[in-house]
C-alpha angles and dihedrals in degrees: 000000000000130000121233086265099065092256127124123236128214122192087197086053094046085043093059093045096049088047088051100056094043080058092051096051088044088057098046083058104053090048094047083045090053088045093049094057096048085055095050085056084059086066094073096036101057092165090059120126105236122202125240082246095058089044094053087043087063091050102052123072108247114263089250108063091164093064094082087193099055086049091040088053092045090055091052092044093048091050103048087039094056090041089053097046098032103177097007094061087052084055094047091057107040088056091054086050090092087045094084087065094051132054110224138012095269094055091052090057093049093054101045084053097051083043094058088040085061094053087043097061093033092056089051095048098048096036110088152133109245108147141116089266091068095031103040112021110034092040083058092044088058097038086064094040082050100057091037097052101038088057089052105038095046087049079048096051087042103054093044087054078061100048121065126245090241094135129036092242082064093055099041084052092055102054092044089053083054091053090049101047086053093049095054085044083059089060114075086059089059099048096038075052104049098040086056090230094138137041121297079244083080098049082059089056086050100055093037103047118359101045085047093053084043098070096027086060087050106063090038078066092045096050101047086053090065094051093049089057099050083050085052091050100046084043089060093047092050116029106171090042116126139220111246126203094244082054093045088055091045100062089046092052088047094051092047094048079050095059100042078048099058093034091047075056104048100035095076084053094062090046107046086046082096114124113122107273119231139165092279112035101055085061074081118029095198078073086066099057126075127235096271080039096066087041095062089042093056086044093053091042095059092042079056095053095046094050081052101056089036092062090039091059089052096048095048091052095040096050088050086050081046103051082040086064103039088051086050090048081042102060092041086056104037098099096055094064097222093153085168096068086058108058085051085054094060084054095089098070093071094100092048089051099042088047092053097038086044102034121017091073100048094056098044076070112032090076093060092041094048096056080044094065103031096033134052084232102121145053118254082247095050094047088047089052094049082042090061091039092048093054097044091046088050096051087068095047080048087058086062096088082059104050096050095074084074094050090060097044089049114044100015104071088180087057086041100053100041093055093049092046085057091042088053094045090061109034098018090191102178085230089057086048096052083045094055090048098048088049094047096046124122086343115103090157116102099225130068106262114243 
C-alpha cells in the first residue's frame, strides 16, 4: 500500500523503529540511572573533587521525564550536593556550562582554554591610554629634556673629543657621554609618536627599534656608572696610584665587551617585533611580538633588573667604603681648617645621588609593567594606572642624560678644564680667566682629588 506521497509504507518497518527507539530511551535510563547513583555517593564525600561531566549531568533534566521518581531522586541529589560544595559546585558548573556544545571532556577543556585565549587578546587590544596626559603633557616633558640634553651632552662630546683616555674614569666617561647622546637622539620618535603628530606607521618604528635602543642605551649607562664608581673608590683608597697602559687597554677591551653584551641582548627584541602592524595594534607594542617574542622580553627584562640591582649593590658599598675614607681624610684635616677641600670632597656623591634620583624609581615598577603588557595578570584600570607610573617614573630615567653633564665638570678636571679653556677662547672675561687659573693651580691630574 502505498501513502498519498507515493511512498510505501511498511507496519514491520515502523515496528523495528519504534522498537528501536523504545530501546534507545530504555538505555538512556539505565545509564542516567547509573550516573545518578555515583553522584548520590558525592553526597557523603563533600571534599571530593567532581568532574565537569558530573556537573553537567546535575544541570540537565534526565532523558525520562516521564519516569516522577528518577527526576525526584535527581532533585534530591542536585540540592544536598550544592549545599555540600557550596561555591565550588557553582564553579563547577559554571565551568560545564561550555560541555553541551562538546562532545567529550576533553573538548570541554579545549574550548574553555580558546575561550580564555580570545579574552585574553580582546582585553589587550581595548584596553589602552589614550588620553591628554600621553599625548599633551609627557611629549612636553621630553621635548624639554630633549633641547636641554642635546645642548649638554653635544658640548660634552665635543669637549672629550678634546681631552685624552690616559685613566680608566676617562674612558668610562666617554663612553657614558656616547650612551647618552644616543638615548636623547631616541627622543624626538617618542614624542612625534605619542603626540600622535605623525602616522600610526611611526608608532610602529617606535615600538620596533627606538624604544629598543632606548633601553639598551640606558643600562649601558647604568652599567658604566658602576664602574665609575668602583674606579672612585679605588681611587680613594689609592690616591697616588697610575693608569698603565695594560689597564688602559683593559678597560677598552671591557667597554667594548659591554656594548656587544646589551646590543646581543636587544637585538632579538627588534627582530621578533614582527607581527603585522596595523592601526590598533602599535597603541601597544607586546601585540607586535610574537609569543616567543613576550617570553624573551620578560627574559631580558629580569637580566636588566638584575644588572640593575647588581650595580646598585656596588655603588652602595663602594660609596660606605667612600664616606669611611673621606672621614678618615677628614679627621686628619680638620685643624687646618681647609673647609674648601671639603666641599670638593662631597662632590663625589653626585653619581650615588643622580642613580637613585634617575633609576631606582623606574625599576621598583618595571617588574609589575612589564606582567601587565606580556600576561593577562591585571585589570584594564590597574595596567592604565603602571602605565602611568612607568612613564612617570621614565621620564626621570629619561633626566639622566641630563644629569650626567654634571658628573663629568665635577669630578673629571680634565673635562673641567677643557671646557673652561674653550669658555674662556671665545668670551676671555677677566673674572672666567681668574677662574680658570684658581681651579688649574698646583693640580696637573685629570680627576678631581678625593
Amino acid at each position: 500500500m502505498r501513502n498519498p506521497a507515493g511512498e510505501s509504507s511498511s507496519p514491520t518497518r515502523s515496528t523495528a523503529i519504534h522498537g528501536r527507539g523504545k530501546k534507545s530511551r530504555s538505555a538512556a535510563r539505565v545509564t542516567w540511572s547509573l550516573q545518578l547513583s555515583r553522584l548520590r555517593k558525592l553526597r557523603g564525600a563533600p571534599g571530593r573533587s567532581v568532574s565537569a561531566r558530573d556537573a553537567e549531568l546535575l544541570l540537565q533534566p534526565p532523558p525520562a521525564p516521564g519516569h516522577p521518581r528518577l527526576t525526584a531522586a535527581a532533585c534530591s541529589v542536585v540540592k544536598g550536593w550544592r549545599n555540600r560544595r557550596g561555591r565550588a559546585s557553582s564553579a563547577s558548573s559554571r565551568a560545564a556550562s561550555l560541555a553541551p556544545h562538546a562532545t567529550g571532556g576533553g573538548k570541554d577543556k579545549v574550548q574553555m582554554k580558546a575561550t580564555t585565549n580570545i579574552s585574553y587578546s580582546g582585553n589587550d587590544s581595548n584596553c589602552t591610554s589614550d588620553n591628554k596626559i600621553s599625548q599633551v603633557i609627557f611629549p612636553l616633558l621630553y621635548t624639554i629634556l630633549f633641547l636641554v640634553g642635546i645642548t649638554m651632552n653635544g658640548l660634552a662630546m665635543w669637549v672629550f673629543f678634546k681631552v685624552s683616555s690616559k685613566s680608566n674614569f676617562i674612558i668610562f666617561l666617554k663612553n657614558t657621554v656616547i650612551s647618552d647622546f644616543l638615548m636623547i637622539l631616541t627622543f624626538p620618535f617618542k614624542i612625534l609618536s605619542d603626540a600622535k603628530l605623525v602616522s600610526w606607521v611611526l608608532r610602529g618604528f617606535v615600538c620596533q627599534v627606538t624604544q629598543v635602543v632606548f633601553y639598551f642605551t640606558m643600562y649601558i649607562s647604568i652599567l658604566f656608572l658602576g664602574l665609575i664608581t668602583i674606579d672612585r673608590y679605588r681611587k680613594a683608597a689609592s690616591p697616588f696610584r697610575t693608569s698603565t697602559p695594560r689597564k688602559l687597554l683593559g678597560a677598552k677591551i671591557l667597554s667594548m665587551a659591554i656594548w656587544i653584551f646589551m646590543f646581543a641582548l636587544s637585538l632579538p627584541n627588534m627582530i621578533l617585533s614582527n607581527k603585522e602592524k596595523t592601526s590598533k595594534n602599535v597603541k601597544k607594542c607586546a601585540l607586535l611580538k610574537s609569543e616567543f617574542g613576550l617570553v624573551w622580553h620578560e627574559i631580558v627584562n629580569y637580566i636588566c633588573q638584575l644588572i640593575f640591582w647588581v650595580n646598585l649593590a656596588v655603588i652602595v658599598v663602594c660609596y660606605i667604603l667612600i664616606s669611611k675614607e673621606l672621614y678618615k681624610s677628614y679627621k686628619r684635616t680638620r685643624c687646618t681648617g681647609k673647609a674648601s677641600k671639603k666641599t670638593v670632597n662631597l662632590k663625589v656623591f653626585i653619581i650615588i645621588a643622580v642613580f637613585f634620583i634617575c633609576f631606582v624609581p623606574f625599576h621598583f615598577t618595571r617588574i609589575p609593567y612589564t606582567l601587565s603588557q606580556t600576561r593577562d595578570v591585571f585589570q584594564c584600570s590597574a595596567q592604565n594606572t603602571l602605565f602611568y607610573l612607568k612613564e612617570s617614573t621614565l621620564w626621570l630615567t629619561s633626566l639622566n642624560a641630563c644629569l650626567d653633564p654634571f658628573i663629568y665638570f665635577f669630578l673629571c678636571k680634565s673635562f673641567r678644564k677643557s671646557l673652561l679653556d674653550m669658555l674662556r677662547k671665545h668670551t676671555a672675561p677677566s673674572v672666567l680667566r681668574a677662574q680658570l687659573k684658581e681651579q688649574n693651580e698646583g693640580d696637573d691630574t685629570d680627576e678631581t682629588p678625593l
